[in-house]
C-alpha positions in Angstrom: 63.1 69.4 126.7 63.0 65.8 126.2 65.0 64.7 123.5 68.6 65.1 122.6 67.6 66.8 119.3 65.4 69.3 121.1 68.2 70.2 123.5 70.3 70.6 120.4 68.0 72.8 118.4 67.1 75.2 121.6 71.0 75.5 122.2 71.6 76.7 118.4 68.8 79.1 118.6 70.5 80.6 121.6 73.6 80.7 120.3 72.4 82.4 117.0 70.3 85.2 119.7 73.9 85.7 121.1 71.9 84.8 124.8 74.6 83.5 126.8 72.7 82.9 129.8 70.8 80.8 128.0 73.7 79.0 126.5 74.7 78.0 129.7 71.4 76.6 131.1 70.8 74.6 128.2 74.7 73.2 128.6 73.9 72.5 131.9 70.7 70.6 131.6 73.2 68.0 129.6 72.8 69.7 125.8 75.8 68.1 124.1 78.1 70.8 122.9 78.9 68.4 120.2 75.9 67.5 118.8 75.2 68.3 115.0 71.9 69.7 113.7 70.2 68.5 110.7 72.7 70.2 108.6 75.5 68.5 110.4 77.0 71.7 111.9 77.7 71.9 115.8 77.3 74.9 117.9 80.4 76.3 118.1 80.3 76.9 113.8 77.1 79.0 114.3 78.7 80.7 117.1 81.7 81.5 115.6 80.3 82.4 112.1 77.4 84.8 113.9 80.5 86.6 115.5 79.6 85.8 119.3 82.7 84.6 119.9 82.2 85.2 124.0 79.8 82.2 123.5 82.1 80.1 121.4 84.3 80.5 123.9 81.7 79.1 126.8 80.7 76.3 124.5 84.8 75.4 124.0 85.1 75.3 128.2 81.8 73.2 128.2 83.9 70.6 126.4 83.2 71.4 122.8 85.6 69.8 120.5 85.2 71.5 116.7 87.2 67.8 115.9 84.7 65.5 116.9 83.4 63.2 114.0 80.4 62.3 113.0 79.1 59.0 113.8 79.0 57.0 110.6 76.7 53.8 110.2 78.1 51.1 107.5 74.2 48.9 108.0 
């Protein structure tokens, strides 16, 4: 992976499979637990509304804060 976006998309789909190993190797190859996808939702929504709440739970300990805001550009 090579891009944040990729690193983003590959932890989603994880987190959708319910793989928790691969959760955590994608967390610690640096995938932002806060990043948004297209859609603007983060990990931790899909996780939580796909009912794998063990992974929620790795993704809140990985430092995933549900609060974070989106970056906003006023150009």
């Amino acid at each position: 992976m090579s891009s944040p976006r990729e690193y983003t998309e590959t932890l989603i789909r994880a987190v959708l499979y319910g793989n928790k190993a691969a959760v955590r190797q994608i967390l610690a190859q640096g995938a932002d637990p806060n990043a948004r996808d297209k859609h603007g939702v983060i990990a931790l929504d899909y996780a939580i509304r796909s009912g794998h709440l063990e992974i929620a739970d790795i993704l809140r300990q990985a430092g995933n804060n549900p609060f974070v805001e989106e970056e906003i550009s006023w150009c």
